[in-house]
Structures are given as C-alpha cells and as structure tokens.
Biopython code that builds the backbone (N, CA, C, O; Angstrom):
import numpy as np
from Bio.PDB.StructureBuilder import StructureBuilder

atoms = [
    (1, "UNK", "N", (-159.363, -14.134, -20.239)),
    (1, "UNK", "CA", (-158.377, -15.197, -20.300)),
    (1, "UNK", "C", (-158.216, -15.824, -18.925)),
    (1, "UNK", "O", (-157.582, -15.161, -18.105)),
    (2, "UNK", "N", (-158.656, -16.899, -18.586)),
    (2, "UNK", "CA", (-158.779, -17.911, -17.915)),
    (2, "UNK", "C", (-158.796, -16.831, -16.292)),
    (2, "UNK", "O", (-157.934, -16.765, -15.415)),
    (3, "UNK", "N", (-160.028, -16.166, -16.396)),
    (3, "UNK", "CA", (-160.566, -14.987, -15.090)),
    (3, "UNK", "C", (-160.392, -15.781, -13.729)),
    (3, "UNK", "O", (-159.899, -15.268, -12.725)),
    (4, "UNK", "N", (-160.835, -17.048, -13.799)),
    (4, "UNK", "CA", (-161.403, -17.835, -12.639)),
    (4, "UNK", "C", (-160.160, -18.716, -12.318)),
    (4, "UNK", "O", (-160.302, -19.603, -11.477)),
    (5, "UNK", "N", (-158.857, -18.529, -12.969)),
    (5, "UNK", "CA", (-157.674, -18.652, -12.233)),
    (5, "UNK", "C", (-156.799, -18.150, -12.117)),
    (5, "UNK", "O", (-156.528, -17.513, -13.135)),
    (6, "UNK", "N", (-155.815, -18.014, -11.053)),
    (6, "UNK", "CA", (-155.202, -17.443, -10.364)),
    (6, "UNK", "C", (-154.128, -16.846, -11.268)),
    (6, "UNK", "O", (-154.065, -17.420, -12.355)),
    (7, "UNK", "N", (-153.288, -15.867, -11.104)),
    (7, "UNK", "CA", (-152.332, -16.126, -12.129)),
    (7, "UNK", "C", (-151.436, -17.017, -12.546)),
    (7, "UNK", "O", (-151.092, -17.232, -13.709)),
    (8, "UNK", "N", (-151.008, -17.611, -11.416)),
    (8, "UNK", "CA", (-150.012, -18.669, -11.512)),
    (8, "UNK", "C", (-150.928, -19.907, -10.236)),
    (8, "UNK", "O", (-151.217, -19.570, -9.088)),
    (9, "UNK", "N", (-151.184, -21.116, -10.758)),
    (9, "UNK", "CA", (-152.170, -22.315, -10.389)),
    (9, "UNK", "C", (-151.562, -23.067, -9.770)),
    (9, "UNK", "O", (-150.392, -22.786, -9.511)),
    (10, "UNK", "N", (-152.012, -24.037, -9.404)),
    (10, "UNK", "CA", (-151.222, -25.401, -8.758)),
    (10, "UNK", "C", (-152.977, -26.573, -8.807)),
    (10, "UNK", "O", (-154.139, -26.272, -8.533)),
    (11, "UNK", "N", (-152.436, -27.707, -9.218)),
    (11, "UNK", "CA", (-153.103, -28.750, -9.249)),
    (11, "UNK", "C", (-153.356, -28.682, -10.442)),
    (11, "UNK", "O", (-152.457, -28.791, -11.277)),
    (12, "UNK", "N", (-155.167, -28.408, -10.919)),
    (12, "UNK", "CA", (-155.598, -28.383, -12.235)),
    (12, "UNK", "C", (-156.978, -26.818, -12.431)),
    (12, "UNK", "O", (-157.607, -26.161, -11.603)),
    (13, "UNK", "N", (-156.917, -26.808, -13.733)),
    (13, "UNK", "CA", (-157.683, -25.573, -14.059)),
    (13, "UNK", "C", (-158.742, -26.570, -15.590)),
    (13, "UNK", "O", (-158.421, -27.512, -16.316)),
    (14, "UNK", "N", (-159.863, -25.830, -15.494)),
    (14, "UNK", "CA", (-160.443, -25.975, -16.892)),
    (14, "UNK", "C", (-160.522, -24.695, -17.048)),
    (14, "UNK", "O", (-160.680, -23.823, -16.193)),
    (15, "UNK", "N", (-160.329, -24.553, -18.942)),
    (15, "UNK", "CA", (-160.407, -23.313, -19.667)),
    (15, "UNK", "C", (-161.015, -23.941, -20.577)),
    (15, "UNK", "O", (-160.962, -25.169, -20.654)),
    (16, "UNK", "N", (-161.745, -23.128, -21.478)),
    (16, "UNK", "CA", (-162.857, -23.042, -22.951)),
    (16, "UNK", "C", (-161.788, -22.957, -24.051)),
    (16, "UNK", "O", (-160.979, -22.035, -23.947)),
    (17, "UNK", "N", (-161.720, -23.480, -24.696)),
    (17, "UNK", "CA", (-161.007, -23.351, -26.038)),
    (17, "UNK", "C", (-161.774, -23.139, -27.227)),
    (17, "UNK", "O", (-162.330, -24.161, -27.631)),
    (18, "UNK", "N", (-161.928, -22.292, -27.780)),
    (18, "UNK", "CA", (-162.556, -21.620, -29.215)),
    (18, "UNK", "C", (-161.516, -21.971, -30.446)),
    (18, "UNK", "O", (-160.326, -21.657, -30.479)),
    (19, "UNK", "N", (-162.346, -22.790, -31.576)),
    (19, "UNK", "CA", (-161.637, -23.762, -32.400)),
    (19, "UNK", "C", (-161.629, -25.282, -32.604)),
    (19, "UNK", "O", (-161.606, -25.917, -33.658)),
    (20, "UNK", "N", (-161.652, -25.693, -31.376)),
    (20, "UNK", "CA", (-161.164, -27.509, -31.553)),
    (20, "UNK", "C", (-162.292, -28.090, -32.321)),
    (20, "UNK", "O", (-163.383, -27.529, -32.223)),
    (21, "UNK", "N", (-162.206, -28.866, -32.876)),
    (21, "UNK", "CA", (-163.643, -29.953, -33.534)),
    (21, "UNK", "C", (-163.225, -31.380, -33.979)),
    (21, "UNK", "O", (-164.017, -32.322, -33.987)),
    (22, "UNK", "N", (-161.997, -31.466, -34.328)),
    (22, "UNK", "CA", (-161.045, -32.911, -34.495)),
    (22, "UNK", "C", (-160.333, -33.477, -33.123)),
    (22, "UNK", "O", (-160.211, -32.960, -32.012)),
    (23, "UNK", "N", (-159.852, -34.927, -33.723)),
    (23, "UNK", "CA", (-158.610, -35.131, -33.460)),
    (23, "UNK", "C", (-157.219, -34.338, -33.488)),
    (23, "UNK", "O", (-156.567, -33.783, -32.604)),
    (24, "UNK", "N", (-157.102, -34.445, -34.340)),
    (24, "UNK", "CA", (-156.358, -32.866, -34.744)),
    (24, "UNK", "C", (-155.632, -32.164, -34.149)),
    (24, "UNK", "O", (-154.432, -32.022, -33.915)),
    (25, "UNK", "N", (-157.291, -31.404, -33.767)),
    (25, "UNK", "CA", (-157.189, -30.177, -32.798)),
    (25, "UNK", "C", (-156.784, -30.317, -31.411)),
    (25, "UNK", "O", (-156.170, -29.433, -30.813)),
    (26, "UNK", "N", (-157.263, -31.872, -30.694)),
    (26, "UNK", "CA", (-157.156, -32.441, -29.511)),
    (26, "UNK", "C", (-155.462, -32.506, -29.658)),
    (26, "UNK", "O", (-154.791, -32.071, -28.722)),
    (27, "UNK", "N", (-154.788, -33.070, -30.876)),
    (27, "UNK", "CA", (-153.736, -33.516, -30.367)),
    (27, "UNK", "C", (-152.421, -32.149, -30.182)),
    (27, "UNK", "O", (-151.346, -32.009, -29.599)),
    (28, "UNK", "N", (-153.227, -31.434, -30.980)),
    (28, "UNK", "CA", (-152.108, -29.715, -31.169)),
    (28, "UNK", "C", (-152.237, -29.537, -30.396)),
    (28, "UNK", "O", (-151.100, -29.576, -29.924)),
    (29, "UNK", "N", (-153.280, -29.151, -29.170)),
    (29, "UNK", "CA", (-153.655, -28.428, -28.703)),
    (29, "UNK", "C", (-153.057, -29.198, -27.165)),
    (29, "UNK", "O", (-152.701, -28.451, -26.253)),
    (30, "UNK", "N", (-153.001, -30.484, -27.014)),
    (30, "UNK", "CA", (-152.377, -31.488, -25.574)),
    (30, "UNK", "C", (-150.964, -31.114, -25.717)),
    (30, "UNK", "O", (-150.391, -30.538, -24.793)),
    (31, "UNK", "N", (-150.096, -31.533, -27.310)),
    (31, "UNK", "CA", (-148.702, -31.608, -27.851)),
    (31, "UNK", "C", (-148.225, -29.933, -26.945)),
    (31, "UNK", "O", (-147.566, -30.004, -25.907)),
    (32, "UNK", "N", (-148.558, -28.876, -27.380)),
    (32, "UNK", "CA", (-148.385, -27.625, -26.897)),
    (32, "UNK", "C", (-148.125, -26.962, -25.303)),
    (32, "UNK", "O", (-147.250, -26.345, -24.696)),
    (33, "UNK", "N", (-149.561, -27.552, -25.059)),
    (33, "UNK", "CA", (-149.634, -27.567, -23.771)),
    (33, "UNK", "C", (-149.244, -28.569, -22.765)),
    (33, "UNK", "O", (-149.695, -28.445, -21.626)),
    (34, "UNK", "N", (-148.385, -29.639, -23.078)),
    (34, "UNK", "CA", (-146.992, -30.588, -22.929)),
    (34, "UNK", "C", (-146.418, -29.832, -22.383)),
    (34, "UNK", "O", (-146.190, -29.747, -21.176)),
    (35, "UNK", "N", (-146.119, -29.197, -23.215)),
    (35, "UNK", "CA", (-144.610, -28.634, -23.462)),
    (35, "UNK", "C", (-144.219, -27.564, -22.672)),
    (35, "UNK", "O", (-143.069, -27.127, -22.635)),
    (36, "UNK", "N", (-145.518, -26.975, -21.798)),
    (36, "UNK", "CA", (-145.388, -26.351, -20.577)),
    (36, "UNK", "C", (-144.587, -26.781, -19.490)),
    (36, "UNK", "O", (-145.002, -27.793, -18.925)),
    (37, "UNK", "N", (-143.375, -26.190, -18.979)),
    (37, "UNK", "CA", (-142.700, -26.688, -18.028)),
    (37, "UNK", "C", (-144.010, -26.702, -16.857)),
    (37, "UNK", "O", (-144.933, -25.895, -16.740)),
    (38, "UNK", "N", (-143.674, -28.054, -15.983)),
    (38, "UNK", "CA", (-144.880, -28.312, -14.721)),
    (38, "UNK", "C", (-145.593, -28.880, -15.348)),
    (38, "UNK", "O", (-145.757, -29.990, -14.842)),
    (39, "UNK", "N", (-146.365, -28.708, -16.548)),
    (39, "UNK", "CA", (-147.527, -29.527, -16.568)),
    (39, "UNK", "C", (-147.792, -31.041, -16.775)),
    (39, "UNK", "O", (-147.843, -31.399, -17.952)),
    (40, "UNK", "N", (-147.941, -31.842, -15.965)),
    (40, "UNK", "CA", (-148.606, -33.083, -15.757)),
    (40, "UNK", "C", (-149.301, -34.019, -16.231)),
    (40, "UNK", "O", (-149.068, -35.209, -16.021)),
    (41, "UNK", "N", (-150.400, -33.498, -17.050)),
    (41, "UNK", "CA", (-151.414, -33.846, -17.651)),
    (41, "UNK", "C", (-151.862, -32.347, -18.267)),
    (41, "UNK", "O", (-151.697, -31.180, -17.911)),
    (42, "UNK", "N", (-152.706, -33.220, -19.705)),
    (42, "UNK", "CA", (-153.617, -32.399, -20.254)),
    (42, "UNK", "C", (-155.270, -33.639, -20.943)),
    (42, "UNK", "O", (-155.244, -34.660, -21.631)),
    (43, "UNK", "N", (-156.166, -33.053, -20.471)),
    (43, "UNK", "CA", (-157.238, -33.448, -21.220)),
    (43, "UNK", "C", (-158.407, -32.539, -21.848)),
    (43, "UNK", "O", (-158.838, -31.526, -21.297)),
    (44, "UNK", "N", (-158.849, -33.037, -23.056)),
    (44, "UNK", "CA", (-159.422, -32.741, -24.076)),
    (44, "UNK", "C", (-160.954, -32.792, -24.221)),
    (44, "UNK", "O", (-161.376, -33.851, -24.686)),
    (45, "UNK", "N", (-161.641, -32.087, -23.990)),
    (45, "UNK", "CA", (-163.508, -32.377, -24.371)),
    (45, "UNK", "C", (-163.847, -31.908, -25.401)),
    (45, "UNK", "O", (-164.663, -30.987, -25.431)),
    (46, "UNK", "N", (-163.270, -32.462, -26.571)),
    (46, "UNK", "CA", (-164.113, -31.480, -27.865)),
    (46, "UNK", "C", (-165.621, -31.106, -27.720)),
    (46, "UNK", "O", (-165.955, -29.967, -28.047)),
    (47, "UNK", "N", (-166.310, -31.752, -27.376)),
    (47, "UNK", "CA", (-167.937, -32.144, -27.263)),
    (47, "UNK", "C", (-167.787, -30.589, -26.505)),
    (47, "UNK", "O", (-168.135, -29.625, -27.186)),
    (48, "UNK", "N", (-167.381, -30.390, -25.399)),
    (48, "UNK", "CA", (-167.736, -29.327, -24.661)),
    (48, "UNK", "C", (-167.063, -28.155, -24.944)),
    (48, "UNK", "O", (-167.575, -27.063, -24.696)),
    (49, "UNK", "N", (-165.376, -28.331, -25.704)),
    (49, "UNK", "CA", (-164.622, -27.084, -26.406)),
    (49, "UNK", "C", (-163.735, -26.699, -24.947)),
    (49, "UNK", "O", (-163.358, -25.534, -24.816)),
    (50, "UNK", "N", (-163.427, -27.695, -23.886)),
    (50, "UNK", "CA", (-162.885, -27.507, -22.447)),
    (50, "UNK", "C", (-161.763, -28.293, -22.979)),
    (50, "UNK", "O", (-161.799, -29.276, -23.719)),
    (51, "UNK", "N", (-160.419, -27.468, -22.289)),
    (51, "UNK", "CA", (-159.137, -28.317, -21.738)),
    (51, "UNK", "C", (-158.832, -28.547, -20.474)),
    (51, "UNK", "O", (-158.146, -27.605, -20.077)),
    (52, "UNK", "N", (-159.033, -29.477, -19.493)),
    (52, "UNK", "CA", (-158.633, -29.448, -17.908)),
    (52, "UNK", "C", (-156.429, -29.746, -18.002)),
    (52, "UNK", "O", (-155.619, -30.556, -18.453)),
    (53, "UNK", "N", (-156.457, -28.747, -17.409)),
    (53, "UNK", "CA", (-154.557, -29.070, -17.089)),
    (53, "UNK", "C", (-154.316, -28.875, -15.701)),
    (53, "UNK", "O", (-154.634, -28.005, -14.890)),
    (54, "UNK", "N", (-153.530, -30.149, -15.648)),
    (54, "UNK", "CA", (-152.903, -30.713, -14.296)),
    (54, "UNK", "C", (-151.895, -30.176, -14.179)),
    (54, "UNK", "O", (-151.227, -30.201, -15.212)),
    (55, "UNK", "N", (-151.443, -29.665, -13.339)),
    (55, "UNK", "CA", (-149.301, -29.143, -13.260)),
    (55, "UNK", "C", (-149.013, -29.789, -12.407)),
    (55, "UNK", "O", (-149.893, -30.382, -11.783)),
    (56, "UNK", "N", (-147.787, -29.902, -12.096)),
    (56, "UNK", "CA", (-147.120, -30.411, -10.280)),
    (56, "UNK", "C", (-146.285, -29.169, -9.651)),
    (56, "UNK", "O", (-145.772, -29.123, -8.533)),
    (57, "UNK", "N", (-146.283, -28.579, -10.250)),
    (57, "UNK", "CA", (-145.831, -26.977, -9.265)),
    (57, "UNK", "C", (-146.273, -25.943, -10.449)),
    (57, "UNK", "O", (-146.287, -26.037, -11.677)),
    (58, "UNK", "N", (-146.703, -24.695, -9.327)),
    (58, "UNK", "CA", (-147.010, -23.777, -9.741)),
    (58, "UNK", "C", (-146.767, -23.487, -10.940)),
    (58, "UNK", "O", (-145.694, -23.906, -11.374)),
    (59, "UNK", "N", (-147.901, -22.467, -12.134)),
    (59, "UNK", "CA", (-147.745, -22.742, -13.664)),
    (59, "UNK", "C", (-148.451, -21.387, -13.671)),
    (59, "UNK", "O", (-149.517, -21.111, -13.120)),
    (60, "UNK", "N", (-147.499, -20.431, -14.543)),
    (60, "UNK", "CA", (-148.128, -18.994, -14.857)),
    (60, "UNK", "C", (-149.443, -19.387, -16.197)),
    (60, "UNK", "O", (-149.217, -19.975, -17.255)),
    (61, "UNK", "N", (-150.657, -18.899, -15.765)),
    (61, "UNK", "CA", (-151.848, -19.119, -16.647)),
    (61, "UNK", "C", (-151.440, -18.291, -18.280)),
    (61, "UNK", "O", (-151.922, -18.670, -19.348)),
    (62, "UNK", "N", (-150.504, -17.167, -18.143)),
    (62, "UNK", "CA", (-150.225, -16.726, -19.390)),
    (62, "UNK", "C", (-149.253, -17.985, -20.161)),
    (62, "UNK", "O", (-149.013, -17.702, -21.334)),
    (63, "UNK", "N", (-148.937, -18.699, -19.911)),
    (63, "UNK", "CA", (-147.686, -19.657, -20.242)),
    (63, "UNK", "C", (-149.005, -21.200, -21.078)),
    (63, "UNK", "O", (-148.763, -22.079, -21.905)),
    (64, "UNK", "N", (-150.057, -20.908, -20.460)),
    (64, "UNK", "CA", (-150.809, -21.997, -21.146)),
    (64, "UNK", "C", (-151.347, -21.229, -21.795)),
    (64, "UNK", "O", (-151.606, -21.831, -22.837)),
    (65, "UNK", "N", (-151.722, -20.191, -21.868)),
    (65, "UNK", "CA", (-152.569, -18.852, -22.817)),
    (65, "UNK", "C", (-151.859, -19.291, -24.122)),
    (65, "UNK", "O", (-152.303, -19.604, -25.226)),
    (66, "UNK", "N", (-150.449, -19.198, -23.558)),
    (66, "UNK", "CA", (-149.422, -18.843, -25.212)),
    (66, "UNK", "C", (-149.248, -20.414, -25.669)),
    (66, "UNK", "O", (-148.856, -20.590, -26.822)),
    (67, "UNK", "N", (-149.477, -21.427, -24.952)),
    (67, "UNK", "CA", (-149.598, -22.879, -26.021)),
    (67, "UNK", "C", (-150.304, -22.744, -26.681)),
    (67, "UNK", "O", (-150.127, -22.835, -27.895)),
    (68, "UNK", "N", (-151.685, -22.399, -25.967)),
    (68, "UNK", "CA", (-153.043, -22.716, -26.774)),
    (68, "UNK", "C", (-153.177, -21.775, -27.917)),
    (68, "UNK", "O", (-154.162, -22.023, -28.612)),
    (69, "UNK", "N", (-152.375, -20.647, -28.349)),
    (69, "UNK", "CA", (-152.400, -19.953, -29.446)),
    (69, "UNK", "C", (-151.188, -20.490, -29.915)),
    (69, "UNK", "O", (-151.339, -20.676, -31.123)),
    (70, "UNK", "N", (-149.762, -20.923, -29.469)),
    (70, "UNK", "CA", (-149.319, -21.736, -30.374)),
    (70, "UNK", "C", (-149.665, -22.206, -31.259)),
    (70, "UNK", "O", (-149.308, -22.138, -32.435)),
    (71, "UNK", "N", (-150.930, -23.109, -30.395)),
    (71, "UNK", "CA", (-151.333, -24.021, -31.712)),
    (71, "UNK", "C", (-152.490, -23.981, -32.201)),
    (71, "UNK", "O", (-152.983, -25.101, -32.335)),
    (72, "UNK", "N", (-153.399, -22.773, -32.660)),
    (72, "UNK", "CA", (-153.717, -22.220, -33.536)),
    (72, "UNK", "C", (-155.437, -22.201, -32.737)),
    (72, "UNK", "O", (-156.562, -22.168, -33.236)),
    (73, "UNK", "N", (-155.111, -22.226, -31.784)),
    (73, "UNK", "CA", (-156.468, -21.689, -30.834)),
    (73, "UNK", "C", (-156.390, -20.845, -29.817)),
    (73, "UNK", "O", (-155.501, -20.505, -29.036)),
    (74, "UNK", "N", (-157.826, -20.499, -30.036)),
    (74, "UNK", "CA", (-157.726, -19.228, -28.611)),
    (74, "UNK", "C", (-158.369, -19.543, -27.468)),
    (74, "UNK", "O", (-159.050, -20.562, -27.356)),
    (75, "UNK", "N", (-158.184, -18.634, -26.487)),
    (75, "UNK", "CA", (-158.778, -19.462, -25.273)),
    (75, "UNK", "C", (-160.402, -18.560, -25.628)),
    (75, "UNK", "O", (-160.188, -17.785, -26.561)),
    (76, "UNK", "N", (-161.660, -18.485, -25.220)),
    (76, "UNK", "CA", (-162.638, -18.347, -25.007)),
    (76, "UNK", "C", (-163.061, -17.517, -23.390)),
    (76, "UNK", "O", (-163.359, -18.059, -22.326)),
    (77, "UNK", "N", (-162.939, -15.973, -23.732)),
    (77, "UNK", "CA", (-162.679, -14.936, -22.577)),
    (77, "UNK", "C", (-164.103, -15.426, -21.424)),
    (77, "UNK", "O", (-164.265, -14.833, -20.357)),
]
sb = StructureBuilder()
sb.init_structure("model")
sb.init_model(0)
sb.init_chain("A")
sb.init_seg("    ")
for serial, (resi, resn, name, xyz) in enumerate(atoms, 1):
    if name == "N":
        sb.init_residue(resn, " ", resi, " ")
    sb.init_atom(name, np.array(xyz, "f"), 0.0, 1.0, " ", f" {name:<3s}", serial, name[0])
structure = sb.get_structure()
C-alpha cells in the first residue's frame, strides 16, 4: 500500500488502483478522494489504472488508502 510514499506526503503521490475501467469508476474514485481533508487535486488514468493526488499540507497515505476502498477499489500493493 502505496510503499514508495511516505506515511504522511506533501505535494503529490501516484498510486495503482485495481478496478477502474469507466467513467464511473474515475468519478467514485476523484468524489472520495475529495473528500480527503488537504487534498487539492485528484487525477485519473484509467488507460494506466494510476491516481496522481495533490494535497496542500501534509496527508496520512492510510486516509487515501480508506477513500479508495470507500469507493469500491483497492489500491494495487
């Protein structure tokens, strides 16, 4: 679960998402990870199955772990 960042980030991270293939999925999966206090931005690569997230202050990586299973995906270990 997202090894190659820190526990808690600042700026932006890409993680693998296992699941997405729609619109859909792009929009559950941004809506969720919104809703992260700090976060800034979120973008979507279905093609590649990557989410890049922006924060503006520090953001515990378990706190985007638990959007992205919010909404009905997992991250990709």
């Amino acid at each position: 679960m997202l090894t190659s960042t820190p526990r808690a980030f600042v700026g932006s991270t890409t993680v693998s998402v296992r699941g997405m293939t729609c619109g859909h999925c792009e929009r559950a999966v941004t809506e969720e990870i919104g809703r992260v206090d700090g976060v800034r931005g979120v973008s979507v690569d279905l093609a590649a199955g990557t989410v890049t997230v922006t924060v503006e202050h520090p953001v515990d990586r378990a706190d985007i772990a638990a959007a992205i299973d919010e909404a009905g995906y997992a991250l990709v270990p």
